[in-house]
C-alpha positions in Angstrom: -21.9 -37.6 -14.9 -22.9 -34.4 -12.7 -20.6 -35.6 -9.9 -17.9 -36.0 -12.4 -18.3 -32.3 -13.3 -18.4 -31.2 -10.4 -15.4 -32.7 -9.5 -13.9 -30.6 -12.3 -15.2 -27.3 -11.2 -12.7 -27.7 -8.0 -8.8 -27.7 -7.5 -7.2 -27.3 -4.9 -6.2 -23.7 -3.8 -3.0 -22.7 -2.1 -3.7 -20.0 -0.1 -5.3 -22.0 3.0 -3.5 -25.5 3.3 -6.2 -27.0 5.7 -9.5 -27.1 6.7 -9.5 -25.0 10.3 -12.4 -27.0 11.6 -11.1 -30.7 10.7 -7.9 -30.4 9.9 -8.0 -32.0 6.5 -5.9 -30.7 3.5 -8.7 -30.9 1.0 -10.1 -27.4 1.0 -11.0 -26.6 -2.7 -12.4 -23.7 -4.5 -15.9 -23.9 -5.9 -15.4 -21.9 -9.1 -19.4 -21.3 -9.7 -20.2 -20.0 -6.1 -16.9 -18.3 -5.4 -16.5 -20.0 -1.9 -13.5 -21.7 -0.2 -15.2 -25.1 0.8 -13.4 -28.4 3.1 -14.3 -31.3 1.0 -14.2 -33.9 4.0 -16.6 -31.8 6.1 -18.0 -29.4 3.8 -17.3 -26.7 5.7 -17.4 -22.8 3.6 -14.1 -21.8 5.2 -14.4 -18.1 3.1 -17.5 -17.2 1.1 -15.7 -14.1 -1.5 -12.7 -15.1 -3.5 -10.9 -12.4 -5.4 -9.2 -14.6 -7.7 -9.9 -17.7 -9.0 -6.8 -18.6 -11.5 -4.6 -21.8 -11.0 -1.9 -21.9 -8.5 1.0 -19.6 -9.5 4.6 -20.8 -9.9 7.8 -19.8 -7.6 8.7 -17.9 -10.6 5.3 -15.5 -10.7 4.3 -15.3 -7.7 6.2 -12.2 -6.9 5.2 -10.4 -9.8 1.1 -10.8 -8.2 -0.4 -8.3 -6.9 -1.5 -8.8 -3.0 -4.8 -7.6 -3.7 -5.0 -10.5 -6.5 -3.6 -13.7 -4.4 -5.7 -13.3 -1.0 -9.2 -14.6 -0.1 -11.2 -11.3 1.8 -10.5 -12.4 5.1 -6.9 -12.7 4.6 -6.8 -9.6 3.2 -8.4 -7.6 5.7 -6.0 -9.5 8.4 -3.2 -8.3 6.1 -4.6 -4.9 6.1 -4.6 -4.9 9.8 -1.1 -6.0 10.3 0.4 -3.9 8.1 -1.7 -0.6 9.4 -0.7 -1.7 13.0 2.7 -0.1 11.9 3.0 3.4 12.7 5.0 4.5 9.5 2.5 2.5 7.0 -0.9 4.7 9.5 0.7 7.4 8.7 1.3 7.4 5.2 -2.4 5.8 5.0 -3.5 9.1 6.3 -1.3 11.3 4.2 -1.7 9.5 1.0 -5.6 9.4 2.0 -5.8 5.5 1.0 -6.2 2.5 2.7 -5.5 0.1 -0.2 -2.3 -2.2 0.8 -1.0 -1.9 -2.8 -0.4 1.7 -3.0 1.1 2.1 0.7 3.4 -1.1 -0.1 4.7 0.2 -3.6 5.1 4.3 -2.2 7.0 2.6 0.4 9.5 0.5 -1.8 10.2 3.4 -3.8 11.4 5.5 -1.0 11.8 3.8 2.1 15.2 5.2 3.3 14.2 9.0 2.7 10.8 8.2 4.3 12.8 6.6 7.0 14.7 9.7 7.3 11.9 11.9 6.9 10.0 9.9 10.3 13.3 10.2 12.1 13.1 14.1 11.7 11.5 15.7 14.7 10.7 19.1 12.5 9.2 17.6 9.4 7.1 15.4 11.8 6.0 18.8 13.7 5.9 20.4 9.9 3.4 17.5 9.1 1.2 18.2 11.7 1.5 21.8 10.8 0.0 21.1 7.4 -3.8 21.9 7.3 -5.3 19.5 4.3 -4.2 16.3 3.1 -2.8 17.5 0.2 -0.6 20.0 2.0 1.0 16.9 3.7 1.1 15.2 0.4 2.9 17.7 -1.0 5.6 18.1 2.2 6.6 14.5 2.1 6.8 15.0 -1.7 8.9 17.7 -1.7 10.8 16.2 0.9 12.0 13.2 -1.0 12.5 15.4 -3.9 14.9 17.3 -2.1 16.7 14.0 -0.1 17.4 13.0 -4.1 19.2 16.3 -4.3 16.4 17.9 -6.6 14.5 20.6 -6.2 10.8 20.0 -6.2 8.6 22.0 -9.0 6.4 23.9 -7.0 4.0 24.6 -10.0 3.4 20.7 -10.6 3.5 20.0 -6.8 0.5 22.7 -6.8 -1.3 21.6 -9.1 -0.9 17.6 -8.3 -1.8 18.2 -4.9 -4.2 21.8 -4.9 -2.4 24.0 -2.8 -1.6 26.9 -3.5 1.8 28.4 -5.1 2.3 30.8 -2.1 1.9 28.4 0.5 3.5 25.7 -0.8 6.9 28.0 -1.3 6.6 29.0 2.1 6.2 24.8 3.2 9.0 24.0 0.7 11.3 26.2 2.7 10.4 25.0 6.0 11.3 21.5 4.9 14.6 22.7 3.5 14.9 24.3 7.1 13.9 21.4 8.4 16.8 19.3 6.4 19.2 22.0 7.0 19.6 22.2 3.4 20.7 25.8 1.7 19.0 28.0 -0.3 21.1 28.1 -3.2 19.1 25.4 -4.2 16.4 27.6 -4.7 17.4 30.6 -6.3 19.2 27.9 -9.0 15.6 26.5 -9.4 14.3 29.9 -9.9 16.8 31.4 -12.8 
């Protein structure tokens, strides 16, 4: 009866197909220790699973988070690819995070202004200008901002990010210097 549930307390997971020592396609997840085991050798392939839940459909399995579908040493090899990239180092530095997630989704939701913004020789010199990380937060930010044709609330951006009102004014107009934009845009902000 114990051997039968045990057998229960395994399925097979879907994240690492076969066994790297044997070669055998039953690896399974032992539920009560948390570790990814080969059942024909019994080799422990990963000793800290994140998440345990049945495999997910074709339909749901875009709508997982990274963090959530990954055993730890997938993730950290994940975390090293992707912060091999030069664009994703740098915005780990300026957004002062390291978690995959948050790099990934600030990408998708500007990728061709931060494109534009890397491409830019003066906003990269304007970044290294900046003296804190929330100075350089607040530069990319305004940045964007103004690539979407707005102009960026220097109150909220100073209180977001802690700099202060004074400086950030005198950042804001660099990058509009920098994107050869007008200042019209700024004395419509002001009125």
């Amino acid at each position: 009866m114990q051997q039968i549930l045990n057998y229960y307390s395994y399925y097979v997971t879907y994240s690492t197909p076969v066994c790297p020592y044997c070669g055998s396609a039953k690896v399974v997840l032992d539920l009560h220790g948390g570790a990814l085991v080969c059942r024909s050798c019994g080799a422990v392939i990963d000793d800290i699973i994140f998440d345990a839940s049945p495999p997910p459909t074709a339909s749901n399995l875009s709508t997982l988070s990274i963090n959530n579908r990954l055993t730890k040493t997938e993730k950290t090899r994940l975390h090293a690819s992707i912060l091999s990239n030069s664009l994703s180092r740098r915005l780990s530095r300026i957004l002062n995070t390291t978690e995959i997630d948050d790099i990934i989704d600030y990408v998708k939701a500007n990728t061709p202004e931060l494109i534009k913004a890397y491409n830019n020789a003066c906003l990269r010199n304007l970044l290294k200008y900046c003296k804190t990380s929330g100075e350089k937060k607040a530069v990319l930010e305004a940045a964007i901002t103004l690539m979407h044709g707005d102009y960026p609330l220097v109150s909220m951006l100073s209180n977001q990010y802690e700099v202060g009102k004074k400086r950030l004014r005198l950042l804001i107009r660099k990058v509009m210097k920098c994107l050869s934009l007008e200042m019209s845009i700024e004395a419509l902000a002001s009125t």
